[in-house]
C-alpha positions as CSV (number, residue, x, y, z in Angstrom):
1,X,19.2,5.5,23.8
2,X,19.8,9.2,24.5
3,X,17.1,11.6,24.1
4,X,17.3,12.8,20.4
5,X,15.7,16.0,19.4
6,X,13.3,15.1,16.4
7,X,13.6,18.0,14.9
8,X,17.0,17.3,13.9
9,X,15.8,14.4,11.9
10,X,13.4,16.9,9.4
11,X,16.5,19.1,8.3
12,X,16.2,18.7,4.6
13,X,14.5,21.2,2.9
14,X,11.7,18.4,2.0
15,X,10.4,17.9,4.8
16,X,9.7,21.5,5.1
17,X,7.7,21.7,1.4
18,X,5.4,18.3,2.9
19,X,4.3,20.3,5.7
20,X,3.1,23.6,3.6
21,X,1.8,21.1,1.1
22,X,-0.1,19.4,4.1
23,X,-1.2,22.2,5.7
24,X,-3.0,23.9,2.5
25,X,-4.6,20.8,1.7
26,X,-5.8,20.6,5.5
27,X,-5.0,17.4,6.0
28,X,-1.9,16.4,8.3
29,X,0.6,14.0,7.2
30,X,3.8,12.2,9.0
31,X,6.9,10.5,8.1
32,X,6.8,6.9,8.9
33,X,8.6,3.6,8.9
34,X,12.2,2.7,8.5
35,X,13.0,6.6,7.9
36,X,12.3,7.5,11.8
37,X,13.6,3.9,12.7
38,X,17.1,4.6,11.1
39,X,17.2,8.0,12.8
40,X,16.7,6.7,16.3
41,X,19.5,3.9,15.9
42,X,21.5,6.8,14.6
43,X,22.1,4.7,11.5
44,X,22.5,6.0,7.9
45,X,19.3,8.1,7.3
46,X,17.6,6.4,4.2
47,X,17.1,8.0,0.8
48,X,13.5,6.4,1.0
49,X,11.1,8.0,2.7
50,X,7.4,6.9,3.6
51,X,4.8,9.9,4.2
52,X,1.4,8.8,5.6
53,X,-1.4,11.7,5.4
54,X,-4.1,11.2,7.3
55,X,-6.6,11.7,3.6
56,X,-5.7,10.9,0.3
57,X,-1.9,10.4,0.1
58,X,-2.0,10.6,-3.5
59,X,-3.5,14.5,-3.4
60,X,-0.5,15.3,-1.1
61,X,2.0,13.8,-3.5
62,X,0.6,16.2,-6.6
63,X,0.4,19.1,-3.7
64,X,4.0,18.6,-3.3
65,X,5.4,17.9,-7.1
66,X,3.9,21.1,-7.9
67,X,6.3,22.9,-5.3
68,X,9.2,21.1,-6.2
69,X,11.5,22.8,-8.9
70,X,11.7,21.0,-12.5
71,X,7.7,19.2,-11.5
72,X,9.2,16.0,-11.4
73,X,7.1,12.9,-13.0
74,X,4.5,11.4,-9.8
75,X,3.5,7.6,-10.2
76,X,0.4,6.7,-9.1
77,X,-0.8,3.8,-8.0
78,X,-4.6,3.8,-7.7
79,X,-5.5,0.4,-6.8
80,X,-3.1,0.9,-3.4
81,X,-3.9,4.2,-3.2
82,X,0.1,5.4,-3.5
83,X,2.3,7.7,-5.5
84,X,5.8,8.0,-5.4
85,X,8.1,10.8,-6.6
86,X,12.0,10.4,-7.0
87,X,13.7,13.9,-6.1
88,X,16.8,14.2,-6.2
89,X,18.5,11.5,-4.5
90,X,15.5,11.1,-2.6
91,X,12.4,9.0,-3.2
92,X,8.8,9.7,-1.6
93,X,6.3,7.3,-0.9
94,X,2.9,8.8,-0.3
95,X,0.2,6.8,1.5
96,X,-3.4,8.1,3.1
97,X,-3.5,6.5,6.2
98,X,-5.6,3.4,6.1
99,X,-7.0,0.7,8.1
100,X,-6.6,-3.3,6.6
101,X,-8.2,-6.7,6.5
102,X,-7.7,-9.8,4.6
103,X,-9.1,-12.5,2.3
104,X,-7.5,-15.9,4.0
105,X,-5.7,-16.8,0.5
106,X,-4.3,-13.5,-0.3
107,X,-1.9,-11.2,1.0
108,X,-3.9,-8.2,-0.8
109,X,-5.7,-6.2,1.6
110,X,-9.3,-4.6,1.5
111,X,-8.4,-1.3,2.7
112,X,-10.5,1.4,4.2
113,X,-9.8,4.7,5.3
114,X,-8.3,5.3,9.0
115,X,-6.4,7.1,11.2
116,X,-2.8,7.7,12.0
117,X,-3.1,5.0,15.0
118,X,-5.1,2.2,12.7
119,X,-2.2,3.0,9.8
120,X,0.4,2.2,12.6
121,X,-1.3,-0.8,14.1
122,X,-1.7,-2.4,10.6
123,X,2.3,-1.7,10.1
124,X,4.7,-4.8,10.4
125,X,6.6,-4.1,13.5
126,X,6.8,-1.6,16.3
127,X,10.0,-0.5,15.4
128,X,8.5,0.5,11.8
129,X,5.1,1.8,13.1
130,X,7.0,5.5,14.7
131,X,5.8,8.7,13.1
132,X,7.3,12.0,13.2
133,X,4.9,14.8,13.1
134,X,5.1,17.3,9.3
135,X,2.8,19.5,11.0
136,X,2.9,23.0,12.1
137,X,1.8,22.6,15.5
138,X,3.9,19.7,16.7
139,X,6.5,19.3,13.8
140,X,9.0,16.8,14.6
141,X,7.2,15.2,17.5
142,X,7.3,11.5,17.9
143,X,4.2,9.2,17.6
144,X,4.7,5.9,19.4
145,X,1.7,4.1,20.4
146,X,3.2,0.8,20.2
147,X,6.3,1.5,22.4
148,X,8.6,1.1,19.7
149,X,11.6,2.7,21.1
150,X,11.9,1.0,23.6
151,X,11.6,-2.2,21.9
152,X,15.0,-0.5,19.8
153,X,16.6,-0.2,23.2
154,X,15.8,-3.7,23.7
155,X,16.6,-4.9,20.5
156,X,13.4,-6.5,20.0
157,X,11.5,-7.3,16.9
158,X,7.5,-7.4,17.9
159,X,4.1,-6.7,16.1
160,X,2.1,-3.8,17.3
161,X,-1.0,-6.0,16.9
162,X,-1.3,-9.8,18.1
163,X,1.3,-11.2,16.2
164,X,-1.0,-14.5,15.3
165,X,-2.8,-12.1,13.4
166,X,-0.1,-9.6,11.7
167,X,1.7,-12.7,10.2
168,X,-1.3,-14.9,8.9
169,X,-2.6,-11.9,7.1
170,X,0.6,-11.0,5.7
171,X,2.6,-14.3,5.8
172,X,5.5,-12.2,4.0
173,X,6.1,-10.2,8.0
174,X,7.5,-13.4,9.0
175,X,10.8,-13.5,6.9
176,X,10.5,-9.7,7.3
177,X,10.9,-10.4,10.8
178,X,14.1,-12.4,10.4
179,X,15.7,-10.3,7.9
180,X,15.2,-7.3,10.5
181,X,16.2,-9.7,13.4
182,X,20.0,-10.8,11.0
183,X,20.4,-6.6,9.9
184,X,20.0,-5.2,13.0
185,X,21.3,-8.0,15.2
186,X,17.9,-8.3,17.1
187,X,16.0,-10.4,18.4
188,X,12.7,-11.8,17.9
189,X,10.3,-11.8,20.7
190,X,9.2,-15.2,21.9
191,X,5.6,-15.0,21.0
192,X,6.4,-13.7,18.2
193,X,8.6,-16.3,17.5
194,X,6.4,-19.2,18.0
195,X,3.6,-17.6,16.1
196,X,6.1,-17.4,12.9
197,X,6.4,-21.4,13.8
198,X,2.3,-21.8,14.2
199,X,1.5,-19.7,10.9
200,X,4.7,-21.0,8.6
201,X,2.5,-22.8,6.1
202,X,1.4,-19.3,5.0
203,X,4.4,-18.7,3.7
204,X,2.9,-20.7,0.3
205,X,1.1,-17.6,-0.6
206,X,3.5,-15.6,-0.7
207,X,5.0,-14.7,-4.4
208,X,8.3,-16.6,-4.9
209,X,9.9,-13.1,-6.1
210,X,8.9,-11.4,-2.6
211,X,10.3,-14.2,-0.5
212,X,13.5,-14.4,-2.7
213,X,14.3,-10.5,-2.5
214,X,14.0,-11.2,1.4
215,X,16.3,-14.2,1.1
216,X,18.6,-12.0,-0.7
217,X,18.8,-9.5,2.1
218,X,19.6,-11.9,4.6
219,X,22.4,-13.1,2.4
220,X,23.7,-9.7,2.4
221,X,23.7,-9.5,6.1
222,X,27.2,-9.5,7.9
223,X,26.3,-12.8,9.3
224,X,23.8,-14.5,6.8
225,X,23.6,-17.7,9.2
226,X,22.2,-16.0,11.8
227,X,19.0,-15.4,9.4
228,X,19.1,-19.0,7.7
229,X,19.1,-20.5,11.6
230,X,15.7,-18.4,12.2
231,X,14.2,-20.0,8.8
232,X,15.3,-23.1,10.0
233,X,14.3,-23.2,13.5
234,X,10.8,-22.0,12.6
235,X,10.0,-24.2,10.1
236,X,9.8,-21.8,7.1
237,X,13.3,-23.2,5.7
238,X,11.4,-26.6,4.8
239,X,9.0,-24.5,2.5
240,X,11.2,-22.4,0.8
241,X,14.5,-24.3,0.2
242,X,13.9,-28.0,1.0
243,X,17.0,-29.1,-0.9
244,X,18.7,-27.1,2.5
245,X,17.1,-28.5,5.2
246,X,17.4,-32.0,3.8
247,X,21.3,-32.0,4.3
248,X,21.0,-31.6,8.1
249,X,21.4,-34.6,10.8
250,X,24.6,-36.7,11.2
251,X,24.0,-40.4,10.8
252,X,25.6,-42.9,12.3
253,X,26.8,-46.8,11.0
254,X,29.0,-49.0,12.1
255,X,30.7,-46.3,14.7
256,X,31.3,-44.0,11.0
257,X,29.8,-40.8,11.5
258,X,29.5,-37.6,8.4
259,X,29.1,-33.9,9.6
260,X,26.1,-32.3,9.8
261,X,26.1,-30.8,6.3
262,X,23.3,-28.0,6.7
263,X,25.4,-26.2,9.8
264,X,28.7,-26.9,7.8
265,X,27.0,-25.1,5.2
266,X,25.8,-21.6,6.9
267,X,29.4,-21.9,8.5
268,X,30.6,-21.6,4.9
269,X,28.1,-18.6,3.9
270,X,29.6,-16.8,7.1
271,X,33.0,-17.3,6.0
272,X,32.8,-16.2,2.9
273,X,30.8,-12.9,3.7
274,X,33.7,-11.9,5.2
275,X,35.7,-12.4,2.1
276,X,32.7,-10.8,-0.7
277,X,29.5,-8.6,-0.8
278,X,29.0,-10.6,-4.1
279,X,25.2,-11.9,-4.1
280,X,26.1,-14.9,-6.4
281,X,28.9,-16.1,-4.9
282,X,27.1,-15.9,-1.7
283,X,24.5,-18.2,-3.1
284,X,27.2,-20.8,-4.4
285,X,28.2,-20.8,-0.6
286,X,24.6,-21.6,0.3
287,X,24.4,-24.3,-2.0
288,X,27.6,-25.7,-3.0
289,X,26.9,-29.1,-1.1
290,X,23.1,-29.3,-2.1
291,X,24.2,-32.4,-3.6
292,X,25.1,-34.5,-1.1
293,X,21.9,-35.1,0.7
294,X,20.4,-37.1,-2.7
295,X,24.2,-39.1,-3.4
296,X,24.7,-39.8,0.6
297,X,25.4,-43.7,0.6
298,X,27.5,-45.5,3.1
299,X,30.4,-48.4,2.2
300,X,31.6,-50.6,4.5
301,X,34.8,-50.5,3.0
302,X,35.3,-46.9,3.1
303,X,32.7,-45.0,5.2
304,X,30.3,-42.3,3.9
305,X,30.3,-41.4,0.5
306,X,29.1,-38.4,-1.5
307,X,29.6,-39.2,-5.3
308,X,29.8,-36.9,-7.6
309,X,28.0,-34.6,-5.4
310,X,29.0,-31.5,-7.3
311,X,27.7,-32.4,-10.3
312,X,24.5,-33.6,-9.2
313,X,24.5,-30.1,-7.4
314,X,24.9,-27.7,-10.2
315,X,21.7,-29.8,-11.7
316,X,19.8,-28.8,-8.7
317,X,20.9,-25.4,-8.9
318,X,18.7,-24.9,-12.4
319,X,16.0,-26.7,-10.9
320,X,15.9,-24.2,-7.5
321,X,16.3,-21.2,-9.6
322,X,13.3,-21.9,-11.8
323,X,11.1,-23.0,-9.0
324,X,11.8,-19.9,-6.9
325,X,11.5,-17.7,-10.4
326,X,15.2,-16.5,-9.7
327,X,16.9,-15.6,-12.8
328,X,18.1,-18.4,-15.3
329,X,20.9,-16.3,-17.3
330,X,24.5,-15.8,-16.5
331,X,23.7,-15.5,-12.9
332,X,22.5,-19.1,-13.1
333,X,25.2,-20.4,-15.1
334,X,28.1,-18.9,-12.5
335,X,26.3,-20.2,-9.4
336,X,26.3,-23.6,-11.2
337,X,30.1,-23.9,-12.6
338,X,30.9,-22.8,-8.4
339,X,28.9,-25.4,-7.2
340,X,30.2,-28.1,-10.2
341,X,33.8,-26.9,-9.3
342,X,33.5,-26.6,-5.5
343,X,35.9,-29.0,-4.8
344,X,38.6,-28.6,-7.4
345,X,40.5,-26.7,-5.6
346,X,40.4,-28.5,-2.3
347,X,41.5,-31.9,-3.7
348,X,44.6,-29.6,-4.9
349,X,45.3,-28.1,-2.0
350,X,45.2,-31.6,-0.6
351,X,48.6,-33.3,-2.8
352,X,50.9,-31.8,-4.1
353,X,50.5,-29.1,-6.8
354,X,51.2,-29.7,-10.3
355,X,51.2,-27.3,-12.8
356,X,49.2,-29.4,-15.6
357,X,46.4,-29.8,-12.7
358,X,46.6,-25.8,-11.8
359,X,46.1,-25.3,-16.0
360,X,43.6,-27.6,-16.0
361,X,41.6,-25.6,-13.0
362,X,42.6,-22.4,-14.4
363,X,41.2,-23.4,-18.1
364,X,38.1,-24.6,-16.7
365,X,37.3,-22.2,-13.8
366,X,38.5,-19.3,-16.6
367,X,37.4,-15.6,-15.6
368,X,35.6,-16.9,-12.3
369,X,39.1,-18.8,-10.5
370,X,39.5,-16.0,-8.1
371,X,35.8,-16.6,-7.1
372,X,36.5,-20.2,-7.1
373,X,39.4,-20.2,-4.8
374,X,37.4,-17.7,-2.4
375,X,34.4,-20.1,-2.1
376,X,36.9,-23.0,-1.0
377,X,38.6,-20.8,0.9
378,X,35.5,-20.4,3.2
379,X,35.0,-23.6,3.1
380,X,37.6,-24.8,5.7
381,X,35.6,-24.7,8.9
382,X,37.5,-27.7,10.8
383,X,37.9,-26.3,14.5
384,X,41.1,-28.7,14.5
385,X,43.7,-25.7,14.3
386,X,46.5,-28.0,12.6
387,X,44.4,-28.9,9.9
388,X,42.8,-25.6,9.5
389,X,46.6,-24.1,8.8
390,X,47.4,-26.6,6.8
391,X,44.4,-26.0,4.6
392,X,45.4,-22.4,4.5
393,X,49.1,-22.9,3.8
394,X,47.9,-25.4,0.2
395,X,45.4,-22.8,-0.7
396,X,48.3,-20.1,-0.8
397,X,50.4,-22.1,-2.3
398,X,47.5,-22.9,-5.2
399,X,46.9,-19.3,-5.7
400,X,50.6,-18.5,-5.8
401,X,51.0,-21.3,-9.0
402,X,48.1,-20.0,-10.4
403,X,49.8,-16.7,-10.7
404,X,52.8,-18.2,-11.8
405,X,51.0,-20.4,-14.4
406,X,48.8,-17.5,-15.6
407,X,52.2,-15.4,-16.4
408,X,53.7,-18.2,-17.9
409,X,51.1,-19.7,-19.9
410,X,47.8,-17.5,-20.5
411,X,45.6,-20.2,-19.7
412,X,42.9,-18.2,-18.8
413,X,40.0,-18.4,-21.1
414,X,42.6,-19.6,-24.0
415,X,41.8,-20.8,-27.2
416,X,44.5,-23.1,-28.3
417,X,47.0,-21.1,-30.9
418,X,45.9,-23.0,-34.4
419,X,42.1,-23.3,-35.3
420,X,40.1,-25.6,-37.1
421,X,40.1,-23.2,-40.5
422,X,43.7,-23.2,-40.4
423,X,43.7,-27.1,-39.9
424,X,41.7,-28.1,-42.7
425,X,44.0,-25.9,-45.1
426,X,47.0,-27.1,-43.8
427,X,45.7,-30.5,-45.0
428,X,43.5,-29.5,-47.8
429,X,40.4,-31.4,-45.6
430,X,36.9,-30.6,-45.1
431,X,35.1,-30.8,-41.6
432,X,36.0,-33.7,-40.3
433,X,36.5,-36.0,-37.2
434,X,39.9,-36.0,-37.6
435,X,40.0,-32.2,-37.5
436,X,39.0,-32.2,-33.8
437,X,41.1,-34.9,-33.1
438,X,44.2,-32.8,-33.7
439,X,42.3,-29.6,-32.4
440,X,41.9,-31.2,-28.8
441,X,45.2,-33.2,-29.1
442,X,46.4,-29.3,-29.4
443,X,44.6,-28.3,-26.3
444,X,45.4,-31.8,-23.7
445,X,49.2,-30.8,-25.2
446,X,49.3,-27.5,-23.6
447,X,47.3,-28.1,-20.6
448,X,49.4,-30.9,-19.8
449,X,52.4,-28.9,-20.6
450,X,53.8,-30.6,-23.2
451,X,54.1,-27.5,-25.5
452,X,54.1,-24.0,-24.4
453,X,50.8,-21.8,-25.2
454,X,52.7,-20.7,-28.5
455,X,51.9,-20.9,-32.2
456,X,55.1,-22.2,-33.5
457,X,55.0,-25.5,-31.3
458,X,51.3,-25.6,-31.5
459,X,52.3,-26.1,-35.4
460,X,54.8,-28.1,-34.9
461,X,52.7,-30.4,-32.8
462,X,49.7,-30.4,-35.1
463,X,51.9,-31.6,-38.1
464,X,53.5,-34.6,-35.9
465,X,50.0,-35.2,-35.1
466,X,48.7,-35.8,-38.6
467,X,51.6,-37.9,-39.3
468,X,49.7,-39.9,-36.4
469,X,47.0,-40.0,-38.3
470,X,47.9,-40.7,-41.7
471,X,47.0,-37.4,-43.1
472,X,50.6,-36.2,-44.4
């Protein structure tokens, strides 16, 4: 990494107000964390920005609203002794600098006063624990104690402190430490690494919405699996998302072997994060074969089976998203009806292409078939390059006669051309069974293409179909 002059770093007018605000309270202050990391990889410079003052960081932040024009709003958080102001497009994080320890069944820490070097040994990693100086006499100078940049030369993730002890107080560090390891494209240094293994159970005190915003940000990562392989091989996979780690391992009977669903599956994620930044549909990736670890039986007539797999996925979708308290609204829903229809589109692809069976997919998928076909895109991940074509070749073909279908017929989210209301009048009926009778026959008629998606043979077809039933 080329030598950087820090100063160059402090160049927004901000940085300037902190230090006057620092130096008439006579305390000095820093900024700290990912801020100065960012800088040094010559990445983005984040809009967030942590200050530590060595004193009460929540003085400073009042010191420095008062400077700023318009007095914008300060909160403050006494019991972590933090305030924050948003500033533009800038937010501020104020901390004093503090020293930590921990209760063993809680991630809360009794904190004490300390100095810059005990605030930067309690920090996460050493490539979060660099400070840049707000201070007159050495503003812009870099504080590593820790070594950290070298460690971003190396493209290492360590603790400053003995990692045993960084992670088992804060259990949370250890899928920080994997997130960090999939963003940047580090690694994790091997002690480190086989602490995370040692102190994994910890992970159980960790709030289900903290370990699901990391587990978001690892599936937003250019290569999710590299992230999901870390979980895994350190054990913290079992604890969070059993339902993934259960679908790994081939088995063997009578020479019939399956493939090892859980890699299959981060093969998937990676595929389709080339195709979507969309979180949800990056979820349905992760679990659209969930379902095939509890329907896995073997018949001697026809090898491995996986029955109904989808469905009993999309149940186990609900269930996962309550446990981890993710959210159980529409976001739910569409992460279910992916995983429920996740292999629609593949058993077209597979014969040949009918346009009642593209309707049908196209009626059921509705506004989410483009987010359908992109899922079971990514999931082709044969290495035999034949089949892998092949595969390709049907899905282009699918997507070309769901265009052509679309046009044709407006299947999308339809509701068939005569209602119920009108139904009933025609026939001078109330509610009835035989009212949805004729209101489906409608629907199969059109999906099936034996009328077009059009009121006049819809009518015609609902009068021929009460002559059917008597009701003429």
């Amino acid at each position: 990494m080329p030598e950087q002059n820090h100063k160059q770093a402090l160049q927004n007018p901000i940085f300037k107000i902190l230090s006057e605000a620092s130096r008439e309270l006579g305390v000095d202050c820093y900024v700290i964390g990912g801020f100065v990391r960012d800088y040094l990889l010559q990445k983005r410079i984040p809009k967030d920005i942590d200050v530590v003052a060595v004193g009460s960081g929540i003085d400073l932040a009042k010191k420095v609203a008062s400077k700023l024009p318009g007095k914008p709003k300060i909160s403050i958080f006494r019991n972590f002794g933090t305030a924050m102001i948003k500033h533009k497009d800038l937010e501020l994080e104020f901390v004093g600098a503090r020293k930590e320890s921990y209760h063993r069944h809680s991630r809360k820490p009794v904190v004490e006063d300390g100095t810059l070097k005990e605030d930067q040994e309690r920090r996460d990693f050493t490539i979060n624990a660099m400070a840049l100086s707000l201070n007159n006499a050495d503003f812009g100078d870099l504080s590593d104690p820790f070594d950290g940049v070298s460690d971003l030369e190396k493209k290492v993730i360590r603790t400053p402190m003995e990692p045993g002890i960084t992670y088992s107080d804060d259990p949370l560090r250890m899928m920080r430490a994997i997130r960090f390891a999939t963003q940047l494209d580090f690694s994790i240094e091997l002690k480190s690494l086989q602490a995370i293994s040692e102190h994994k159970d910890r992970i159980k005190i960790v709030s289900k919405e903290r370990i699901v915003d990391e587990l978001h940000k690892i599936l937003k990562c250019k290569k999710p699996s590299v992230g999901f392989s870390l979980l895994h091989q350190t054990g913290l996979l079992h604890y969070i998302l059993p339902e993934l780690t259960a679908l790994e391992g081939i088995e063997e009977v009578e020479g019939q072997r399956h493939k090892d669903n859980f890699w299959h599956t981060l093969e998937v994620v990676d595929n389709i994060s080339k195709a979507t930044d969309d979180i949800w549909l990056r979820w349905a990736a992760l679990l659209h074969d969930i379902g095939k670890a509890p329907t896995k039986r073997f018949d001697k007539k026809i090898g491995w089976t996986f029955h109904a797999h989808e469905f009993v996925g999309s149940k186990m979708v609900y269930k996962l998203f309550k446990r981890m308290h993710m959210p159980l609204n529409e976001k739910m829903k569409f992460v279910q009806k992916m995983v429920r229809m996740s292999s629609r589109p593949i058993v077209l692809s597979e014969e040949f292409v009918t346009d009642s069976a593209v309707r049908r997919l196209v009626f059921d998928a509705g506004e989410h078939v483009d987010d359908l076909m992109t899922l079971c895109e990514a999931d082709i991940t044969t290495k035999n390059p034949r089949k892998q074509n092949k595969y390709k070749n049907n899905f282009i073909l699918v997507r070309q006669k769901i265009i052509e279908v679309e046009e044709r017929d407006h299947i999308r989210n339809f509701q068939p051309p005569i209602s119920g209301e009108e139904i009933m009048e025609a026939f001078d009926l109330k509610p009835s069974r035989e009212i949805g009778i004729i209101k489906e026959a409608i629907k199969e008629a059109i999906l099936e293409g034996e009328i077009p998606n059009e009121y006049e043979a819809a009518r015609e077809f609902m009068l021929k179909k009460a002559r059917d039933l008597g009701l003429n």
